[in-house]
N, C-alpha and C positions, 0 to 999 in steps of 0.2 A: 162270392160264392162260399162264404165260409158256413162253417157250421151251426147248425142252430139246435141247439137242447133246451131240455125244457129247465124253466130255472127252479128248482125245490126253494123253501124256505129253511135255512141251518138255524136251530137252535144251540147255543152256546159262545164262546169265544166271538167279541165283536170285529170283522171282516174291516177292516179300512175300507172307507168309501161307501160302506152297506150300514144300511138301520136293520133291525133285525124284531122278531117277535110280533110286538102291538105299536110299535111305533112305525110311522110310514114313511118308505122308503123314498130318500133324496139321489138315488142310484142305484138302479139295478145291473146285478151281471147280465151279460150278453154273449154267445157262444165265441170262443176262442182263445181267450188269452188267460194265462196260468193265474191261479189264486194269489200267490205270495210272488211280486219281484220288487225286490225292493222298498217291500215294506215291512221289513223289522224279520229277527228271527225268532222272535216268542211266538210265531203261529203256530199251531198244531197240526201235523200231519192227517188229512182227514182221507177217512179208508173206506167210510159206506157205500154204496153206489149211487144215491145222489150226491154226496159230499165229492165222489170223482167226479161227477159231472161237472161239479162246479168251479174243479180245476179249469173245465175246458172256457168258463164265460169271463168276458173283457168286463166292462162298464158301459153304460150310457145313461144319459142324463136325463130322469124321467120327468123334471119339475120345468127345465128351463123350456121345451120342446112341449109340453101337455100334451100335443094331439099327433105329435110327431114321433113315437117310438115303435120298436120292434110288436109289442102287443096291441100299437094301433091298426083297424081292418083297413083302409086304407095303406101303411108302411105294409103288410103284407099282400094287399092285393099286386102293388106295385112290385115289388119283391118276386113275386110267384109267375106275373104278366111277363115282366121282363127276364126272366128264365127259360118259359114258355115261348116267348116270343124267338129267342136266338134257337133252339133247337127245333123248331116245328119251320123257320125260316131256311135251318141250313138244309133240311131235307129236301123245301122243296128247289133251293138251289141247287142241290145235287142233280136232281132229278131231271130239273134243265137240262143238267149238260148232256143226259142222254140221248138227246135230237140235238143235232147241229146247229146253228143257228143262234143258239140262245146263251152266245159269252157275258153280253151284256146283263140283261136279264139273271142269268146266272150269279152274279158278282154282283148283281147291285142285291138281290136276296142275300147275300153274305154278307156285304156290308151294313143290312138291317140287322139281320140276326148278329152280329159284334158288337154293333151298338147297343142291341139287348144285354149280351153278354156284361157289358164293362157299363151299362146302366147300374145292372146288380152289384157289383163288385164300390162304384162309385159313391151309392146310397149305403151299404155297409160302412165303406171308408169315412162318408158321411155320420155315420149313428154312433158305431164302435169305436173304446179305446181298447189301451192295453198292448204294449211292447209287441207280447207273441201275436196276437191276435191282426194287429197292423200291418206286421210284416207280411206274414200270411194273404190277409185281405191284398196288399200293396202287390204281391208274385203273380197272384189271380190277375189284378188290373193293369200289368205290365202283360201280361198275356192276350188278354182282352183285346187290347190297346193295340199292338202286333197285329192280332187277328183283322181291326176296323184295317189298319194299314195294309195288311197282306189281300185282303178282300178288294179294297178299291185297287190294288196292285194289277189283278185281273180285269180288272175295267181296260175293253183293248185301247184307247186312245192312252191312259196311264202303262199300261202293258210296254206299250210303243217309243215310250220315255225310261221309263226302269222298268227292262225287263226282267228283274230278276226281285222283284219286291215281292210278288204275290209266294213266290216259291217263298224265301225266307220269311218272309211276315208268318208268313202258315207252321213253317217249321221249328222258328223260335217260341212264336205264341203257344203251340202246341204243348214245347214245352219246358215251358213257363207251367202252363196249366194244370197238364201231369204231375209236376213238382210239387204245386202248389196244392192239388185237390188229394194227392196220394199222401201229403204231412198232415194234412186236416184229418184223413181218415186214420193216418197210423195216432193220434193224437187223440182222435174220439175213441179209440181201441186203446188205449191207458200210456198212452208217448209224454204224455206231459209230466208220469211222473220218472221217469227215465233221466237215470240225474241227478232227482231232485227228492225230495222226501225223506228217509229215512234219516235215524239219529249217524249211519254210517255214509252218507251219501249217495248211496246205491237208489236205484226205484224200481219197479215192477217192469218197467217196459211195456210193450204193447201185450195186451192177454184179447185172446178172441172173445172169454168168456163177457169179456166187458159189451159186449156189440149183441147182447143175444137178448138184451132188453127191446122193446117197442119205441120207446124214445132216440136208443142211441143207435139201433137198428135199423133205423128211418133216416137218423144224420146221414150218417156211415150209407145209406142209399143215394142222398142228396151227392156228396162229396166223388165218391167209388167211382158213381155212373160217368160225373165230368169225368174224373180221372183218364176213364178208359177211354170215354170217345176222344180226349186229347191225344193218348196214346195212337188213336185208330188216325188220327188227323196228322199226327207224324209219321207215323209209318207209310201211310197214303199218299203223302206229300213228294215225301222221300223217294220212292217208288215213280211218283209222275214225274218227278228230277230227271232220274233217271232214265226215264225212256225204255223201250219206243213206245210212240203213242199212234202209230200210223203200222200198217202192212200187217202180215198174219201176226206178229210179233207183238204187235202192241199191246201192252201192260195196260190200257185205258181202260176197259169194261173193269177191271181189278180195282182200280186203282176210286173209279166211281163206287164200288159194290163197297169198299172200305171206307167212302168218306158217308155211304148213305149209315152205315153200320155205326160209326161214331156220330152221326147227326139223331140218328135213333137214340145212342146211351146220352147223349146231352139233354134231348126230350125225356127221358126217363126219369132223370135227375130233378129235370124242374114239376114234371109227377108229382114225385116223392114230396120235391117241397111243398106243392100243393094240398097235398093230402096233410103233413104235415101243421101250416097255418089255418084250413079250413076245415078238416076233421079232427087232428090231434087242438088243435085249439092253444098252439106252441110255437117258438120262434124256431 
């Protein structure tokens, strides 16, 4: 679930790894990973707002793969499907649980939509390089991954063996994810040059006005919405830990109305992406 911008063409100073102009590109950027690491410090600080965007994209290899890149309609239907699929699954696994009956049911729908989840995060890990970008991608699919296990955790015959896997699978994945989707967004709000840039070392830090474009307004939708429903899936988790889930007391109906609320902003998310590869016409 990392970020995806749209990539501008830079005229000037040749990028390592990038052809540029009229000659055709042997590697395109891809959302996430800084411009400059470790590759030389004669690059120039680049300040326009595509040229910041472009802090934010990795690499991938658009010759070796031909049919297999981020602007192929295929990588993005899959990409978009499997977003869509973890959030529009965890709803209606929630939802289950509001009739009795249906633990099973319940928890095997979580465990599809996870697998959705850490699809995405797995095909990124797949396409993308780049230091920042990997780490990144790698926090999301460690959370993911949490998630498939904290999901099957809730399967009662699993339940019955470790019972205490679904509560932490849920509450680590969580966040992991928050973590991971809340550096993506502070990073598409201008985090990557924080640090880094300037002849004095200093950078910009995150500026809101960066997110007020349509491109990186859409990112920062994709990224945020995970962000929060992670947040909404920790706090909800934590809360059912906690108890009671039984007598006038019980925290349950809460505790469901929060994980419906975060399966909502996860659905939201993979919207945005949507809208993104099939309207914006963008990774």
């Amino acid at each position: 679930m990392g970020p995806r911008v749209h990539k501008p063409v830079i005229h000037g100073p040749r990028v390592p790894g990038l052809q540029v102009d009229k000659t055709p590109p042997n590697q395109h950027r891809a959302p996430g990973a800084r411009l400059a690491m470790g590759q030389g410090a004669d690059e120039p600080l680049l300040s326009s707002p595509l040229e910041h965007h472009e802090l934010l994209l990795g690499e991938y290899d658009h010759g070796a793969r031909p049919t297999w890149h981020p602007e192929n309609l295929l990588w993005q239907a899959l990409h978009a499907f499997s977003f869509l699929l973890g959030g529009t699954t965890f709803i209606a696994g929630t939802a289950a649980l509001f009739w009795p009956g249906n633990d099973t049911l319940s928890a095997s729908l979580y465990v599809i939509g996870s697998l959705g989840f850490l699809a995405v995060d797995v095909q990124e890990w797949l396409t993308f390089s780049g230091a920042v970008l990997r780490t990144n991608i790698c926090l999301s699919m460690t959370g993911s991954a949490l998630y498939v296990a904290g999901s099957a955790g809730f399967l009662p015959a699993v339940a019955a063996a470790f019972p205490r896997l679904g509560v932490w699978g849920f509450v680590l994945g969580s966040a992991y994810i928050a973590w991971s989707q809340l550096w993506k967004t502070h990073r598409i709000g201008g985090g990557e040059l924080e640090g880094e840039g300037g002849e004095d070392g200093g950078g910009g830090g995150f500026r809101l006005r960066s997110l007020l474009t349509r491109d990186a307004a859409t990112a920062a939708g994709v990224e945020l919405s995970a962000g929060i429903g992670a947040l909404c899936f920790l706090f909800g988790t934590l809360l059912f830990d906690s108890g009671p889930l039984e007598g006038p007391k019980s925290v349950l109906q809460t505790v469901l109305w929060i994980w419906v609320a975060g399966s909502c902003w996860f659905t939201l998310g993979g919207c945005f992406l949507a809208w993104r590869h099939f309207v914006m016409r963008v990774v």
